[in-house]
N, C-alpha and C positions, 0 to 999 in steps of 0.2 A: 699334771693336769690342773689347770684353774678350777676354782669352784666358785662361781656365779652367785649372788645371791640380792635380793632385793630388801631395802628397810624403811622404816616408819621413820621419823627422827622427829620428835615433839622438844625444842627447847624455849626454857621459861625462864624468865628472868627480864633484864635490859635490854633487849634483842630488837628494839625495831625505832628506826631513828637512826640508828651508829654504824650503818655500810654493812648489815647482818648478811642479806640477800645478795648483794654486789660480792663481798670477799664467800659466801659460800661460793654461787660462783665461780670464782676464779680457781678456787680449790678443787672446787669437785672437777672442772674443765682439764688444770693439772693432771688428777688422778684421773683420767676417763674414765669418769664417773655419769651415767645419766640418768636425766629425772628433772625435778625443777624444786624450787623454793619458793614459799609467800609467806605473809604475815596470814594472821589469823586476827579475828575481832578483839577477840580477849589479850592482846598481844604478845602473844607466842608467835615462834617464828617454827611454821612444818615445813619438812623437807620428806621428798621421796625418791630413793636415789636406788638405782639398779648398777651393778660393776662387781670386778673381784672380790672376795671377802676380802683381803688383806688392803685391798684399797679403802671399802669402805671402811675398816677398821678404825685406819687412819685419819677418813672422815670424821668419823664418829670422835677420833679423839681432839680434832681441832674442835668441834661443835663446843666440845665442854670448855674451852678459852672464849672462842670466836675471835672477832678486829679487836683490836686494841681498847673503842671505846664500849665495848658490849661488857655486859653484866650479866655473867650465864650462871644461873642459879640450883636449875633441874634440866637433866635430858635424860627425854624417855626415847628407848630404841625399841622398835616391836619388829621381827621377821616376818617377812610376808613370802608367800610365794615368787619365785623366781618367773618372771612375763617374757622378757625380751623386746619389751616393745616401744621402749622407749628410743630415739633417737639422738638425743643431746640434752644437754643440763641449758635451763635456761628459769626465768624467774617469773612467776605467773602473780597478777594482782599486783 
C-alpha cells in the first residue's frame, strides 16, 4: 500500500531567475506529484506538493540541487496533512 503524504518545501538560496519553477515543474509532473510552485518576496522559492512519499522524497532531494543554474542554500520541509485536493502541479505567481 502507498502512503500518501503532503509537504511544505521552503528553499533559500539562488532560486528565482534560473528556471526554479519551470524544472520543479517538470519534476514534480515526472513524479505525479501535485501542487504548485511560486517565488516568494523575500526570494525563496515555496512549493506545496501532495503524491507518494517516496516520490516526494525524491522531490525533496532534487530541491536541494535544483537547475543547473540555481544556488540552493537551505530547504526547509514541514509535513502537513495529507488533503487530496489538489489536481495537478502547475506554477502560481
Amino acid at each position: 500500500m502507498n502512503s500518501y503524504k503532503r509537504v511544505k518545501i521552503t528553499v533559500k538560496g539562488k532560486v528565482q531567475g534560473v528556471w526554479y519553477r519551470q524544472s520543479t515543474l517538470e519534476i514534480a509532473t515526472k513524479l505525479d506529484i501535485k501542487g504548485w510552485v511560486r517565488n516568494l518576496h523575500n526570494g525563496d522559492v515555496e512549493i506545496t506538493a501532495e503524491g507518494e512519499a517516496e516520490a516526494l522524497e525524491s522531490l525533496i532531494e532534487w530541491c536541494k540541487k535544483g537547475p543547473p543554474l540555481a544556488v540552493v542554500k537551505e530547504v526547509n520541509v514541514v509535513e502537513q496533512s495529507y488533503i487530496g485536493d489538489l489536481t495537478e502541479f502547475q506554477i502560481t505567481r
